[in-house]
mmCIF file as gemmi writes it, N, C-alpha and C atoms, coordinates in Angstrom:
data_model
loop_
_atom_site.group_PDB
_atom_site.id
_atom_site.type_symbol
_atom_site.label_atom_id
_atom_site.label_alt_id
_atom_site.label_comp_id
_atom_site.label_asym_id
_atom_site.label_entity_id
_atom_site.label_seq_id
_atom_site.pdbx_PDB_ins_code
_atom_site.Cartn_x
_atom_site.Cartn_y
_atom_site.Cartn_z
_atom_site.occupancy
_atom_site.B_iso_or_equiv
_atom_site.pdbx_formal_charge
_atom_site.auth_seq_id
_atom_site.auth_asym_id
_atom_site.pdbx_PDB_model_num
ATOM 1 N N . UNK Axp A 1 ? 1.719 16.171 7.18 1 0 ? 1 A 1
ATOM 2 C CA . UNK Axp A 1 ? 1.123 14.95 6.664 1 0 ? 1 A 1
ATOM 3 C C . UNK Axp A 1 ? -0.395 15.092 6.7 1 0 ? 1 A 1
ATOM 4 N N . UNK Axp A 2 ? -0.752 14.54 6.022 1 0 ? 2 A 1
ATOM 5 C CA . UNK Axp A 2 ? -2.847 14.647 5.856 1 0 ? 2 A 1
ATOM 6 C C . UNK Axp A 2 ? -3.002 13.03 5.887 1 0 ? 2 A 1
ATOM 7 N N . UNK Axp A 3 ? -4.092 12.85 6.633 1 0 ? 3 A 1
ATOM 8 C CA . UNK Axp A 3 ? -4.882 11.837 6.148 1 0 ? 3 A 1
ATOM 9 C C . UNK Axp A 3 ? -6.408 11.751 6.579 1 0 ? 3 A 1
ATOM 10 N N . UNK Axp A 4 ? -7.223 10.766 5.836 1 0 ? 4 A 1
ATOM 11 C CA . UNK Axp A 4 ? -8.406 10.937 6.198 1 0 ? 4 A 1
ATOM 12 C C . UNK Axp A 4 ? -9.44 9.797 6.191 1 0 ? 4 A 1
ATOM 13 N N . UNK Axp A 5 ? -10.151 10.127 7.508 1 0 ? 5 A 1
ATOM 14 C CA . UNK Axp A 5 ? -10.657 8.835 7.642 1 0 ? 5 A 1
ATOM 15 C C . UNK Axp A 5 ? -12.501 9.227 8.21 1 0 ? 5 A 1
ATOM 16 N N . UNK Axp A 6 ? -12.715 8.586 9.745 1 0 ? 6 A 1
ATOM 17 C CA . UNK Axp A 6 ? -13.719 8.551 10.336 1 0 ? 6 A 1
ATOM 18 C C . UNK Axp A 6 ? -13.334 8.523 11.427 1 0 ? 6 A 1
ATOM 19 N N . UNK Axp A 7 ? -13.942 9.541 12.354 1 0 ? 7 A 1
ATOM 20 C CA . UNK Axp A 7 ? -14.035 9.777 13.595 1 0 ? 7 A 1
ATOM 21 C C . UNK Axp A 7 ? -14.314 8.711 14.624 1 0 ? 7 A 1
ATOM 22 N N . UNK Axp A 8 ? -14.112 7.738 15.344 1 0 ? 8 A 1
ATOM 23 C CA . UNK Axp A 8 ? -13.71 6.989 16.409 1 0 ? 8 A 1
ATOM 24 C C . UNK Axp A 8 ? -14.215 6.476 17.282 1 0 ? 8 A 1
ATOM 25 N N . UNK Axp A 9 ? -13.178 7.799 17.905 1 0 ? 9 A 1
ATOM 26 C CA . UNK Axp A 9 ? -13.674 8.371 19.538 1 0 ? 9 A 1
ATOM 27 C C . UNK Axp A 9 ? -12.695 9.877 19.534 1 0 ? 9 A 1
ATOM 28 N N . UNK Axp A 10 ? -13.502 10.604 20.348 1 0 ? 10 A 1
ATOM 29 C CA . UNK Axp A 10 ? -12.714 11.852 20.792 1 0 ? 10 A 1
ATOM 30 C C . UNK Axp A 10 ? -13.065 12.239 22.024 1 0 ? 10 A 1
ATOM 31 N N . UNK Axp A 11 ? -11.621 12.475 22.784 1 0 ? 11 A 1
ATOM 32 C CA . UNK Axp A 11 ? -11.663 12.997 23.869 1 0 ? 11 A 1
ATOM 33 C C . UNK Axp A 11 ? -10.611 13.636 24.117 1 0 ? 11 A 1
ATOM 34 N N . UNK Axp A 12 ? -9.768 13.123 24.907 1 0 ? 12 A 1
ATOM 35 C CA . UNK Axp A 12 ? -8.473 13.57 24.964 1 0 ? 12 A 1
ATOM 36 C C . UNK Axp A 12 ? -7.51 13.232 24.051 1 0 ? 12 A 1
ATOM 37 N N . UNK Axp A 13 ? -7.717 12.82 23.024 1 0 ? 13 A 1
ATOM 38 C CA . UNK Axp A 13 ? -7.317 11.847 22.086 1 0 ? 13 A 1
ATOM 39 C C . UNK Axp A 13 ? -8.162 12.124 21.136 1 0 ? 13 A 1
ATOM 40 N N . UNK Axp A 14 ? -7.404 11.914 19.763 1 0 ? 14 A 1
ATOM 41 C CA . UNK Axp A 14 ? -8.593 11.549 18.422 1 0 ? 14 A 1
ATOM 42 C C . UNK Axp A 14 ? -8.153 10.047 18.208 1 0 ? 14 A 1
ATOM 43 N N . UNK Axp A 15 ? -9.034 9.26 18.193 1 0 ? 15 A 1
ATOM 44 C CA . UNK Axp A 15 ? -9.046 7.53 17.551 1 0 ? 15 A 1
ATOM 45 C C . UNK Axp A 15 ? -9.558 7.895 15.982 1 0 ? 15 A 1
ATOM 46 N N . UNK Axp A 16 ? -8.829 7.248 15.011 1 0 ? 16 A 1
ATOM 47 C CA . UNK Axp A 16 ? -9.536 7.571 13.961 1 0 ? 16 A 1
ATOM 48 C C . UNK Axp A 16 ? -9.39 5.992 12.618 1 0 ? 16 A 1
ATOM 49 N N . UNK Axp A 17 ? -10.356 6.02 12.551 1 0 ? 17 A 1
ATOM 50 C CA . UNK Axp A 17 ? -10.739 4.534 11.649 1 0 ? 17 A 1
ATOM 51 C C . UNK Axp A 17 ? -10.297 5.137 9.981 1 0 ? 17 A 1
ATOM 52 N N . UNK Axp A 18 ? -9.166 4.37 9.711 1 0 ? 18 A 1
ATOM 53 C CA . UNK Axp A 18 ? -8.921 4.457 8.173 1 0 ? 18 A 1
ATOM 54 C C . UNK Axp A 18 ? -8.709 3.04 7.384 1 0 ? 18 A 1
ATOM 55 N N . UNK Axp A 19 ? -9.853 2.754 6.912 1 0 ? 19 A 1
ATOM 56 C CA . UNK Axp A 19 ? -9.537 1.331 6.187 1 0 ? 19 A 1
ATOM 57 C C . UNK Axp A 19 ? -8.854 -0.094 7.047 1 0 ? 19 A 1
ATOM 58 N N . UNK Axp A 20 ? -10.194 -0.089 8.069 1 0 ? 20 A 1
ATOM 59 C CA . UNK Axp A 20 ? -10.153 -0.728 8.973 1 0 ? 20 A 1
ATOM 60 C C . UNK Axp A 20 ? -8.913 -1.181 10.264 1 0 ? 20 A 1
ATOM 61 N N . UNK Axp A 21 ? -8.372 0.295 10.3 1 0 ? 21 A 1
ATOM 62 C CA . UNK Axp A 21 ? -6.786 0.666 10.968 1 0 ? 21 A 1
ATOM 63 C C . UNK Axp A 21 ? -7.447 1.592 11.86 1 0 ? 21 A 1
ATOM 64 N N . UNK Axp A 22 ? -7.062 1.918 13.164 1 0 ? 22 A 1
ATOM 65 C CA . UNK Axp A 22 ? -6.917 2.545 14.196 1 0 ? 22 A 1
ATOM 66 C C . UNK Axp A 22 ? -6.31 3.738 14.198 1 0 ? 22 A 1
ATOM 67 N N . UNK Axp A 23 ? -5.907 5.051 14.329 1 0 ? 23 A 1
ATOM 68 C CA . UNK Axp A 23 ? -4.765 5.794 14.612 1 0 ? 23 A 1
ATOM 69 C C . UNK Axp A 23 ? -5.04 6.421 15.566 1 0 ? 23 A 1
ATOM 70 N N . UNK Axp A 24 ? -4.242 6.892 16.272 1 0 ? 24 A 1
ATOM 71 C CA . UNK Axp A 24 ? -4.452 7.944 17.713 1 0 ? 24 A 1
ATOM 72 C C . UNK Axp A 24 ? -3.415 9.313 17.531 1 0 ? 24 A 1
ATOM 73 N N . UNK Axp A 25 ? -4.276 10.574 17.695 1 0 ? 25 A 1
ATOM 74 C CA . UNK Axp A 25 ? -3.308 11.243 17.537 1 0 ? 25 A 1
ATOM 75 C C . UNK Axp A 25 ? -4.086 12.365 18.986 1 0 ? 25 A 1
ATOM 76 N N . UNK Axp A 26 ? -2.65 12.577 19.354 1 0 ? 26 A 1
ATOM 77 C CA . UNK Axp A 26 ? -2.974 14.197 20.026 1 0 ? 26 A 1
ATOM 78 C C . UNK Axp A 26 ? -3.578 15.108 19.198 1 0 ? 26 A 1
ATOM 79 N N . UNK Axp A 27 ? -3.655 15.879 20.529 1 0 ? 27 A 1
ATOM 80 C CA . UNK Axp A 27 ? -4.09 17.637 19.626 1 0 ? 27 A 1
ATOM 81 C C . UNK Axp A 27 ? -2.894 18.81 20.009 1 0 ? 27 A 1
ATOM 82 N N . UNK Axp A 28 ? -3.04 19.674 18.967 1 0 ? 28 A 1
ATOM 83 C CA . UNK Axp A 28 ? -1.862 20.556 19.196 1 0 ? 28 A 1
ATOM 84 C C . UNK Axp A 28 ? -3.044 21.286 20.095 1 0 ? 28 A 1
ATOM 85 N N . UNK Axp A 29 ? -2.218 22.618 21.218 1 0 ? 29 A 1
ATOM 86 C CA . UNK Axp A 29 ? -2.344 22.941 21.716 1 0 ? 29 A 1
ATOM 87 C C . UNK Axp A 29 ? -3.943 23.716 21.578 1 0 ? 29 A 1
ATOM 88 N N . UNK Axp A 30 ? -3.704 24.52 20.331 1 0 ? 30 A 1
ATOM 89 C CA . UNK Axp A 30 ? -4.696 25.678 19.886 1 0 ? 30 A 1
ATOM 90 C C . UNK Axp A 30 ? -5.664 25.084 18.872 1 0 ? 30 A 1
ATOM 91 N N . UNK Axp A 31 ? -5.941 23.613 18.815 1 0 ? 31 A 1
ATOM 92 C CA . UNK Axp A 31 ? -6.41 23.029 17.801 1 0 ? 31 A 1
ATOM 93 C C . UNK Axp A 31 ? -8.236 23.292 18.299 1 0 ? 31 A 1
ATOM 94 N N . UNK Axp A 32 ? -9.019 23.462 17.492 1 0 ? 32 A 1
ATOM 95 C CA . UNK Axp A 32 ? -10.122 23.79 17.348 1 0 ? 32 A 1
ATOM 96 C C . UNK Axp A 32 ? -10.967 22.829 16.9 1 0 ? 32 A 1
ATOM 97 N N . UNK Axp A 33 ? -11.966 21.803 17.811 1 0 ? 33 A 1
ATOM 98 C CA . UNK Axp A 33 ? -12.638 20.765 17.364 1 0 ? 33 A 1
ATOM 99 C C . UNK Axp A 33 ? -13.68 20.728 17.287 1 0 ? 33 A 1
ATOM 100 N N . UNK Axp A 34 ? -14.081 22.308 17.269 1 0 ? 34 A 1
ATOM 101 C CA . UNK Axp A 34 ? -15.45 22.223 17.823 1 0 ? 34 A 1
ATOM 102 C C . UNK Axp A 34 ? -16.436 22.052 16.396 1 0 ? 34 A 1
ATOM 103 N N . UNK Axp A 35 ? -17.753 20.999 16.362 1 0 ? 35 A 1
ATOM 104 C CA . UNK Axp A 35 ? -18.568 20.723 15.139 1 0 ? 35 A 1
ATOM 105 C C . UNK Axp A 35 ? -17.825 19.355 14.74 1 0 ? 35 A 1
ATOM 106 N N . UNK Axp A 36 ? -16.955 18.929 15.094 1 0 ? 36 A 1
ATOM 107 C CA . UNK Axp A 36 ? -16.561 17.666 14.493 1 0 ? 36 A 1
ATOM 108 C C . UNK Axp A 36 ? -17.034 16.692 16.292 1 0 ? 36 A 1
ATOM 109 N N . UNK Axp A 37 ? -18.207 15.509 15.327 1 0 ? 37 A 1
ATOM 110 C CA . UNK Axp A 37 ? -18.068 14.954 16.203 1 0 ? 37 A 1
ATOM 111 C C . UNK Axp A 37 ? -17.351 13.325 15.866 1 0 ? 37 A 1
ATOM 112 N N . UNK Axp A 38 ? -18.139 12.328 16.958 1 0 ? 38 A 1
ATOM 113 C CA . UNK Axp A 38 ? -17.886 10.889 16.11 1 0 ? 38 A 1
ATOM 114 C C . UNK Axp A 38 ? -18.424 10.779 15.199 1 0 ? 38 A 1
ATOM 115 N N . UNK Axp A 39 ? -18.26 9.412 14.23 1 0 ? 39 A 1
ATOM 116 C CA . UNK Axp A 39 ? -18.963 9.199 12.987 1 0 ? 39 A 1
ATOM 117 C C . UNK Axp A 39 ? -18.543 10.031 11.955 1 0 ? 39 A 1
ATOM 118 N N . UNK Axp A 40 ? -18.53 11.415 12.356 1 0 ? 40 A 1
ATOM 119 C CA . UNK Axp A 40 ? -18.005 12.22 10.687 1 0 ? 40 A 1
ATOM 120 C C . UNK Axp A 40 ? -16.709 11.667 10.043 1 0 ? 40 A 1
ATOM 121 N N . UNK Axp A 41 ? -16.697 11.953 9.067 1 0 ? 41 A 1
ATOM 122 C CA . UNK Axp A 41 ? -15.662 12.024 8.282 1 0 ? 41 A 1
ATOM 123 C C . UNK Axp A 41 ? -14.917 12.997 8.132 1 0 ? 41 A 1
ATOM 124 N N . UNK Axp A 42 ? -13.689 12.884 8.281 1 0 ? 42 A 1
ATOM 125 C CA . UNK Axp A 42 ? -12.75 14.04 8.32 1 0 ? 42 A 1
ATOM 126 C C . UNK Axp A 42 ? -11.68 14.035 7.83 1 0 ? 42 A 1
ATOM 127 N N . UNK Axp A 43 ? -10.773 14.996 7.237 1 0 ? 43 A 1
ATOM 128 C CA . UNK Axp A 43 ? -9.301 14.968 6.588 1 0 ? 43 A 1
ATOM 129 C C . UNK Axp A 43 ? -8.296 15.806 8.206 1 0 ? 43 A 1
ATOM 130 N N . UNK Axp A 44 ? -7.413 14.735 8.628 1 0 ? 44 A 1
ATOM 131 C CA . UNK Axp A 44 ? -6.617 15.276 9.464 1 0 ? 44 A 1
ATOM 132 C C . UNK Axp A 44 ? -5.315 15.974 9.395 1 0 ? 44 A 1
ATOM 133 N N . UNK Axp A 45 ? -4.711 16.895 8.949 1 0 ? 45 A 1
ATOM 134 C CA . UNK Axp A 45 ? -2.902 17.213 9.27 1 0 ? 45 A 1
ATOM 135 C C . UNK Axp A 45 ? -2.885 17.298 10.601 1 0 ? 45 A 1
ATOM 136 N N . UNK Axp A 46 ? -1.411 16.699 10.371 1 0 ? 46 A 1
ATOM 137 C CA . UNK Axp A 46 ? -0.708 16.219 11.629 1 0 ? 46 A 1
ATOM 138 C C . UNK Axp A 46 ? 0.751 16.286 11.515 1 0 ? 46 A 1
ATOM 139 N N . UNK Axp A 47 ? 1.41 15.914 12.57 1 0 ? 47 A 1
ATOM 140 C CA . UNK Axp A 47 ? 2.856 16.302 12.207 1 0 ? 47 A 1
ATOM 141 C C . UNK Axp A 47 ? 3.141 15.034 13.235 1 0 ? 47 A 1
ATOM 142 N N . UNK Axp A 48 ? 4.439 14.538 13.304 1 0 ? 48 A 1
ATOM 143 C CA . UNK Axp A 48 ? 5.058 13.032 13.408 1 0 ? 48 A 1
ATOM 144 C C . UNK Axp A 48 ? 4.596 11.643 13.002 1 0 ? 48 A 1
ATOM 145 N N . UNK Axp A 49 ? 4.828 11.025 13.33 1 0 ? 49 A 1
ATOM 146 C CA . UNK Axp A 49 ? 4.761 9.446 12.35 1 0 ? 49 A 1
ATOM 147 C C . UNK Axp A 49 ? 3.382 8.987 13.219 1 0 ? 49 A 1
ATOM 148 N N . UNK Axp A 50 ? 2.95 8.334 12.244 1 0 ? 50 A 1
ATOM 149 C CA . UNK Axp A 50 ? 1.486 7.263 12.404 1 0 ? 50 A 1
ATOM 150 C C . UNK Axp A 50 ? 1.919 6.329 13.313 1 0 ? 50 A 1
ATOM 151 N N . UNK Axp A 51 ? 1.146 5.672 14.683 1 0 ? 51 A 1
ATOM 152 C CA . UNK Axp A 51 ? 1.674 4.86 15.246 1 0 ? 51 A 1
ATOM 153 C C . UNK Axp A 51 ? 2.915 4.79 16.172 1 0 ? 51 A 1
ATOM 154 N N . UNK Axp A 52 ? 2.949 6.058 16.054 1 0 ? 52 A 1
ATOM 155 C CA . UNK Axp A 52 ? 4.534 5.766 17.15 1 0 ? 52 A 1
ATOM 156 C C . UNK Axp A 52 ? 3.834 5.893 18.611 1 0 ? 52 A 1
ATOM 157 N N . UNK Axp A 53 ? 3.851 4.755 18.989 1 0 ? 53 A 1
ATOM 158 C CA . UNK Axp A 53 ? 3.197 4.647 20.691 1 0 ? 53 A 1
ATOM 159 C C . UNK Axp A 53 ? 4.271 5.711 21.421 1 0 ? 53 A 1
ATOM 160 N N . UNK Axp A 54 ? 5.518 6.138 21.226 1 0 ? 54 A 1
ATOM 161 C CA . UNK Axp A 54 ? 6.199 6.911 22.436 1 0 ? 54 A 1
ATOM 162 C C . UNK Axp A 54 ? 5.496 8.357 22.52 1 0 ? 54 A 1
ATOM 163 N N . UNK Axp A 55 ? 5.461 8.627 20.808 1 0 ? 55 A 1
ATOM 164 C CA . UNK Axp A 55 ? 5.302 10.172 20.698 1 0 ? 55 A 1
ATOM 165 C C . UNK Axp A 55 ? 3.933 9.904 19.532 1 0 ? 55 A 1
ATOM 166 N N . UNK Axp A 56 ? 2.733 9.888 19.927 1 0 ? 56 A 1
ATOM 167 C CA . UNK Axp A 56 ? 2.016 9.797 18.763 1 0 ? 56 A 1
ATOM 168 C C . UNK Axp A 56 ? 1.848 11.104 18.298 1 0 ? 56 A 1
ATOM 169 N N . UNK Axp A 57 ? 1.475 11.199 16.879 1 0 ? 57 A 1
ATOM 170 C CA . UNK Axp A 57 ? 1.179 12.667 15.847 1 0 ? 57 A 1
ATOM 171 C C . UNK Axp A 57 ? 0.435 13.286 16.822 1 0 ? 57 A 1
ATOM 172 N N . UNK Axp A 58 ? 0.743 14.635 16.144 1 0 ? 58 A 1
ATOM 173 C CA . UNK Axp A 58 ? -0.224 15.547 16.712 1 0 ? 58 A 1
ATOM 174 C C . UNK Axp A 58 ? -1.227 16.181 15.729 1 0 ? 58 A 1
ATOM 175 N N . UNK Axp A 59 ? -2.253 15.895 15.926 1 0 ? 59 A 1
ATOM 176 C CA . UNK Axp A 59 ? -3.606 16.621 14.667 1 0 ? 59 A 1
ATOM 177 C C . UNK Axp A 59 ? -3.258 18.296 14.918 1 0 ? 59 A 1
ATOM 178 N N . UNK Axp A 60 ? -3.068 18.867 13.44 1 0 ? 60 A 1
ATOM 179 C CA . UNK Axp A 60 ? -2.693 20.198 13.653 1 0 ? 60 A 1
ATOM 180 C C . UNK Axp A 60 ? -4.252 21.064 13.072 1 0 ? 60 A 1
ATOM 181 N N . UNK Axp A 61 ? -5.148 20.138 12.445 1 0 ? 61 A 1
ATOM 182 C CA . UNK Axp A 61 ? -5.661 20.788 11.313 1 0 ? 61 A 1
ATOM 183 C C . UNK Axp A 61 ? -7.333 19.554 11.456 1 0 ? 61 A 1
ATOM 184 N N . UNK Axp A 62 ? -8.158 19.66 11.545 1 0 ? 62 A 1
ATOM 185 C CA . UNK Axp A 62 ? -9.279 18.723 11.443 1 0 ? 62 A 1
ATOM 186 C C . UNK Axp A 62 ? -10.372 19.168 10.488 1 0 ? 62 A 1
ATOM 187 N N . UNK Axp A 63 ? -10.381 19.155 9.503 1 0 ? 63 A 1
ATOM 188 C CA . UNK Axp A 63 ? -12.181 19.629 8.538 1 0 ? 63 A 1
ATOM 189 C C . UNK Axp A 63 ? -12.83 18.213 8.421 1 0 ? 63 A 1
ATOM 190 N N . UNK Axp A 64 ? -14.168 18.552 8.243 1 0 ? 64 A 1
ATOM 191 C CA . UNK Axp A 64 ? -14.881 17.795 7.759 1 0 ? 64 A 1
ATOM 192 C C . UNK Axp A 64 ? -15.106 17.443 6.273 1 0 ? 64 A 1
ATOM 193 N N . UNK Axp A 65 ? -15.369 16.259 5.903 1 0 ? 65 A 1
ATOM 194 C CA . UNK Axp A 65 ? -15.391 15.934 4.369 1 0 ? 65 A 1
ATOM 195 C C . UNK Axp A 65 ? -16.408 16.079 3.617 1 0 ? 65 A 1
């Protein structure tokens, strides 16, 4: 799945603002964030469903826009 928004917050977590919506996703293990900070804009892949508080997505993929 892709989507793309604006950077948040990042920490242990990505928060990401899409058309005034929230999302939280993990990071896969080997995911590489480095140069993306807050504020940018970014296109995310991810893999499981938007919003699922048990198991949220995991960002597989982060570029900048």
């Amino acid at each position: 799945h892709v989507i793309s928004g604006v950077v948040n917050k990042m920490g242990d977590f990505l928060t990401l603002l899409v058309d005034d919506e929230y999302h939280i996703f993990d990071f896969a293990k080997d995911l590489n964030t480095g140069g993306v900070n807050e504020g940018d804009e970014v296109t995310v892949v991810y893999t499981g469903t938007l919003d699922d508080e048990n198991t949220p997505p995991v960002a597989i993929e982060i570029t900048k826009n």
